[in-house]
C-alpha positions in Angstrom: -23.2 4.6 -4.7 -24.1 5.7 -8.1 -21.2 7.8 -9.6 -23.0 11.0 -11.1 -21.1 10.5 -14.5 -23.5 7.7 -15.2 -26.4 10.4 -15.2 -27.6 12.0 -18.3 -28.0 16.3 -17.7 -31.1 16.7 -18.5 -33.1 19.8 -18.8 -34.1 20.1 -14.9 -30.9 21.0 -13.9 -29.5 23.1 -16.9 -30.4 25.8 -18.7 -29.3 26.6 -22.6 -27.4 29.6 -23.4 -27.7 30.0 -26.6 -24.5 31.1 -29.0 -24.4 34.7 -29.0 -22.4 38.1 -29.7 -22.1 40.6 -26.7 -20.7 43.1 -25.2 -18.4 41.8 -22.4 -17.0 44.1 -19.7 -17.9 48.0 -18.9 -16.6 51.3 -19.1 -18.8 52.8 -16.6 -17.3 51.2 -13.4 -14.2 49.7 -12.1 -10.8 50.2 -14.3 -10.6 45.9 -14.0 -14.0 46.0 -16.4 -12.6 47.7 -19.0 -12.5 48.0 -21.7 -15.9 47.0 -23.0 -15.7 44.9 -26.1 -17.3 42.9 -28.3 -16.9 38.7 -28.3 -18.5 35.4 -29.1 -19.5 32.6 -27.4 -20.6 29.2 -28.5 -23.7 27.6 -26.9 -23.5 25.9 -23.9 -25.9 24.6 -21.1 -25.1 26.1 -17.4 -26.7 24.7 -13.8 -29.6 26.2 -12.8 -28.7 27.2 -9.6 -24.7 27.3 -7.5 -23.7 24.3 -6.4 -25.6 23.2 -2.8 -24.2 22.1 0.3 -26.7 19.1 -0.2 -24.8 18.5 -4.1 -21.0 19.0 -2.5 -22.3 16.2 0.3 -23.4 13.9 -2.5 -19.6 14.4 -3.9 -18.1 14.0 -1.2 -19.8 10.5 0.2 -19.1 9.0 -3.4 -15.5 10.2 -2.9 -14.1 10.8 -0.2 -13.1 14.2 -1.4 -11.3 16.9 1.4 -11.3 20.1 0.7 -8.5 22.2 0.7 -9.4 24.2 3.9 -10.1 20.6 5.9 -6.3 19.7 4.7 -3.1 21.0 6.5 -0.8 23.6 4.6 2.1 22.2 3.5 4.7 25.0 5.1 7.2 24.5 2.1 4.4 26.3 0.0 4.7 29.3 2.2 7.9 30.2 3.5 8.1 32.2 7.1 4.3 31.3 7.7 3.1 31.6 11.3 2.5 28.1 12.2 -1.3 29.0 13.4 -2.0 29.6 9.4 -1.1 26.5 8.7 -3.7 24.5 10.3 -7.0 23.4 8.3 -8.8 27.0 8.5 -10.7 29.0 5.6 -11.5 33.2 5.5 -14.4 34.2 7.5 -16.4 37.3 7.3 -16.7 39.0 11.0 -18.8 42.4 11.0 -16.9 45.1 13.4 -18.7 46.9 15.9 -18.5 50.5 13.9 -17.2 52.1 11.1 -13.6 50.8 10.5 -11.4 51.8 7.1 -12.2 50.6 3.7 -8.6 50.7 2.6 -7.9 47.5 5.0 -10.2 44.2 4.3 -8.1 43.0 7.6 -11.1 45.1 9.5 -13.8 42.1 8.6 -11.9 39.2 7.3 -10.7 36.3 9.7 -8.4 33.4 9.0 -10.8 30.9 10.8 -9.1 27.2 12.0 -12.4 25.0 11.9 -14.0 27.2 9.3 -14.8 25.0 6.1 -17.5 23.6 3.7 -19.2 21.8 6.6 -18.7 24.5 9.4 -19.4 27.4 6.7 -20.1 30.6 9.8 -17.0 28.7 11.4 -15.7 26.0 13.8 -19.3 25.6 15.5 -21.4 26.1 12.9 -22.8 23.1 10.8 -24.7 22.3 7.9 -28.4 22.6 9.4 -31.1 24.6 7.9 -28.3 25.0 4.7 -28.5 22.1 2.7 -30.4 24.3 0.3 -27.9 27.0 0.8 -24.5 27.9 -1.7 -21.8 25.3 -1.2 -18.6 28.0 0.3 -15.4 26.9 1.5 -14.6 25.9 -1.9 -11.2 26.5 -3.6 -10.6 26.5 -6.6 -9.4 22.8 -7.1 -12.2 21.8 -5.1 -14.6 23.4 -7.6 -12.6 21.6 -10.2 -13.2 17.7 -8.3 -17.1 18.2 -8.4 -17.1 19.5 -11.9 -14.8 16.6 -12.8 -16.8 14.3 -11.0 -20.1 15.5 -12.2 -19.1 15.1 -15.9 -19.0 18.8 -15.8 -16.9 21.9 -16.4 -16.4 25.3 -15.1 -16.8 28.2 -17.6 -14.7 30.5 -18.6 -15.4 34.2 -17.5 -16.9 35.0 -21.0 -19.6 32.4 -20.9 -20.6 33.1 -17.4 -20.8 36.7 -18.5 -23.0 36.0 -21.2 -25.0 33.6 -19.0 -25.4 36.2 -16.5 -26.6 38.8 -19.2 -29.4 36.1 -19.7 -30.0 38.0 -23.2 -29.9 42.0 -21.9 -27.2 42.9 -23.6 -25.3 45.3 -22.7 -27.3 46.2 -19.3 -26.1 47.5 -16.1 -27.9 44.2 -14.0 -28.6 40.7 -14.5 -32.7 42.0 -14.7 -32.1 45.7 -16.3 -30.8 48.7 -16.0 -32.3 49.7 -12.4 -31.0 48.5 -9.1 -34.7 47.5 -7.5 -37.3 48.2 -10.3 -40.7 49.0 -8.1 -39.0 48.7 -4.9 -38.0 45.0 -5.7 -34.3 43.7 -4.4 -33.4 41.1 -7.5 -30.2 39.9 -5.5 -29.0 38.7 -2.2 -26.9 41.7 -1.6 -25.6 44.4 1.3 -27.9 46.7 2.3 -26.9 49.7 4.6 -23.1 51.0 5.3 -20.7 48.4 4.8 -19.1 46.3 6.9 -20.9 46.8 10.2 -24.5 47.9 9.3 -27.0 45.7 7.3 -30.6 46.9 7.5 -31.7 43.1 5.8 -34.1 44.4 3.9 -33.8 41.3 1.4 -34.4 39.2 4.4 -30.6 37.7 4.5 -27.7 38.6 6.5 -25.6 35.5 5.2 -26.7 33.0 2.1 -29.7 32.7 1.0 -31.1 29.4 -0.3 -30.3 28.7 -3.9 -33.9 29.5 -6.4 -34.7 32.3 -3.6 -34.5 35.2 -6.0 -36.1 35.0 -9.5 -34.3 33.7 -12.7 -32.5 35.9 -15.4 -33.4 35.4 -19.2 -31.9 32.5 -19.4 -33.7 30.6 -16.4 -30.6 31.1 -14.1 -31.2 31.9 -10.7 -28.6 34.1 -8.3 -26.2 35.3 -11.1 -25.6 38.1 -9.1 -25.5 38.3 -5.3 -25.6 35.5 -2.7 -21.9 34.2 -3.9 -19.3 34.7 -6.0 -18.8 32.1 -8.6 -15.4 30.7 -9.6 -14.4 30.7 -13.6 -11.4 29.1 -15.4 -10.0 31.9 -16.2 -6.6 33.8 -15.0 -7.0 36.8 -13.5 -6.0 39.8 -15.5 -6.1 43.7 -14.5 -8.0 44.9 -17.5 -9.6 43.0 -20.5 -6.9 44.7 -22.9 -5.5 42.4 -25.5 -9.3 40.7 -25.4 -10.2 42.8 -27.9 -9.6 42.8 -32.1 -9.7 45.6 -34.4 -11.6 43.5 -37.1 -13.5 40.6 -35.5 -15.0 40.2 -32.5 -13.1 36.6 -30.2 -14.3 33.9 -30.6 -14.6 32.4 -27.0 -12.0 34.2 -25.4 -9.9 33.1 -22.5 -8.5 35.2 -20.2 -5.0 36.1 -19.5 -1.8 34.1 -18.7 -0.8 32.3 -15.5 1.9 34.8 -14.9 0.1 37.8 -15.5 -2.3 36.6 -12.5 -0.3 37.3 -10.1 -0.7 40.4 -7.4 2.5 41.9 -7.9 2.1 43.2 -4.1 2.1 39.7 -2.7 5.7 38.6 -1.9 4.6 34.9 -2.4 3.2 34.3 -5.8 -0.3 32.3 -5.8 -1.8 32.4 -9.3 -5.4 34.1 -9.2 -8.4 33.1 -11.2 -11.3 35.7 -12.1 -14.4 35.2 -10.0 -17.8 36.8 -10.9 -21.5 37.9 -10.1 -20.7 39.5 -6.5 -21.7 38.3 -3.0 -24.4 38.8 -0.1 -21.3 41.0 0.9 -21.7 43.7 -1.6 -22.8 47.1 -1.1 -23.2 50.5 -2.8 -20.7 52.6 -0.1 -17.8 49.4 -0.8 -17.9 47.1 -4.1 -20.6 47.6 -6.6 -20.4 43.8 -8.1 -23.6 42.9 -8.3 -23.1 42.8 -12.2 -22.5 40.6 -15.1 -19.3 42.9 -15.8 -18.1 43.1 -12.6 -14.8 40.9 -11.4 -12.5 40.3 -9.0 -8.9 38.2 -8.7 -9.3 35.1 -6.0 -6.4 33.5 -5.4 -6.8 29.7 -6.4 -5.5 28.4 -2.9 -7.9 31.0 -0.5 -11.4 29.4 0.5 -14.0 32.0 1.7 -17.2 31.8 3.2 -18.8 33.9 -0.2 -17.7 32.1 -2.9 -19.1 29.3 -4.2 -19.7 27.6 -8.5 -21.8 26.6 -10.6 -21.0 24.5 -13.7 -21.1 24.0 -17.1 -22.2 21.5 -19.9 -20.8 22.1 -23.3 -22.2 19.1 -25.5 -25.9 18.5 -25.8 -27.5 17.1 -22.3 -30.0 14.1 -22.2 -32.9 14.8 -24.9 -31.6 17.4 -26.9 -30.5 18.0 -30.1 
């Protein structure tokens, strides 16, 4: 087995981003956006597409890598667990019958024993018909192995945010300013009343194959929609501090380890800052289908709508 370190990046799998100045964040949306501000980012060359089921296999036979979800939990990591979430299991989205409350995610999210990279809609599920598909069931470290593996990194939240912007800066979308300019859905996204009604009308209840919507700018496909992407960066509740009064950061990082933490969560599991939204977002629930939008995922929780895609920071194969 070849180990993918010994393969040049070339142009067919990356995309440049070129260095650029930009206006990170929003002021227009949720409080966790703000405040909108000005940074730099050097250049850098990101994956075309998320990471595939049929690239995670590839990892994984050269490996032997398990993922955190296939492993057991180690119950001195979570004191006064129920012993039935401490089995191999990963979070699995099931869609009620009706119209439950917003205020509790507990309506549609399931801790699923079985559920995992290979059985991504749960125990029974399998990987046919999705090699093509986002790689989910992914935690954080297990991003971390293929990008290690690969010869590759993660970004930080600034340089996906300025990869997503593909060169709009500034605008509401990864395409514009208009949710579906002519009609056209850009993104794997929610459409109708969230969580138990989804009219399909972008032909995709779960994931959709990676290159199935068209490219930003920059030639990146799916930076919003289908599923959330990790970064390296600790979570934070707002970008304040990201800022400076005379110079815009220079390829900023987010905020501290201990300031990732949910405050509301008795046990304390650090959080990094994920990005671009899911086939799960809708306009009635979580409007983060955007390059400013972002959330807190705590770096031990797997889900079935978050996946990566990673980055190359020196020159790939054949360029300059």
């Amino acid at each position: 087995m070849v180990d993918a370190r010994s393969k040049p990046h070339t142009k067919a799998d990356l995309c440049f981003v070129p260095a650029a100045t930009f206006l990170m964040g929003s002021d227009r949306h949720y409080p966790e956006e703000a405040p909108a501000h000005v940074v730099a980012v050097d250049a850098f060359w990101m994956d075309r597409y998320t990471v595939t089921n049929r690239d995670f296999d590839r990892f994984v036979r050269a490996t032997g890598y398990v993922t955190l979800a296939e492993r057991p939990v180690d119950p001195a990591l979570y004191p006064g667990a129920k012993p039935e979430l401490l089995v191999p299991s990963s979070v699995l989205f099931e869609k009620p019958a009706g119209r439950v409350d917003l205020r509790n995610a507990y309506n549609w999210w399931r801790y699923i024993p079985g559920a995992d990279w290979r059985h991504p809609r749960g125990p029974r599920s399998s990987l046919q018909g999705l090699w093509n598909h986002p790689v989910v069931h992914v935690a954080f470290e297990d991003a971390m192995a293929y990008a290690k593996w690969a010869g590759k990194d993660l970004p930080t939240e600034a340089e996906w945010e300025l990869a997503a912007r593909g060169g709009l800066d500034g605008a509401e979308f990864v395409w514009g300013d208009e949710l579906a300019p002519n009609g056209e859905l850009r993104a794997n996204t929610w459409q109708g009343e969230f969580p138990w009604q989804n009219t399909l009308e972008d032909g995709y209840e779960w994931t959709a194959p990676v290159g199935s919507f068209p490219p930003n700018g920059y030639g990146l496909h799916e930076m919003a929609g289908n599923v959330w992407e990790w970064t390296t960066d600790w979570y934070s509740s707002s970008h304040e501090g990201g800022a400076s009064a005379c110079c815009a950061p220079t390829n900023p990082r987010g905020g501290s380890l201990e300031q990732s933490f949910d405050p509301a969560q008795a046990i304390k599991i650090p959080r990094k800052v994920m990005k671009g939204g899911s086939y799960l977002c809708a306009p009635n629930y979580c409007r983060r289908y955007r390059p400013a939008a972002r959330m807190a995922q705590p770096i031990d929780t797997s889900t079935c709508h978050l996946g990566f895609r990673c980055i190359v920071r020196s020159a790939p194969a054949g360029e300059p």
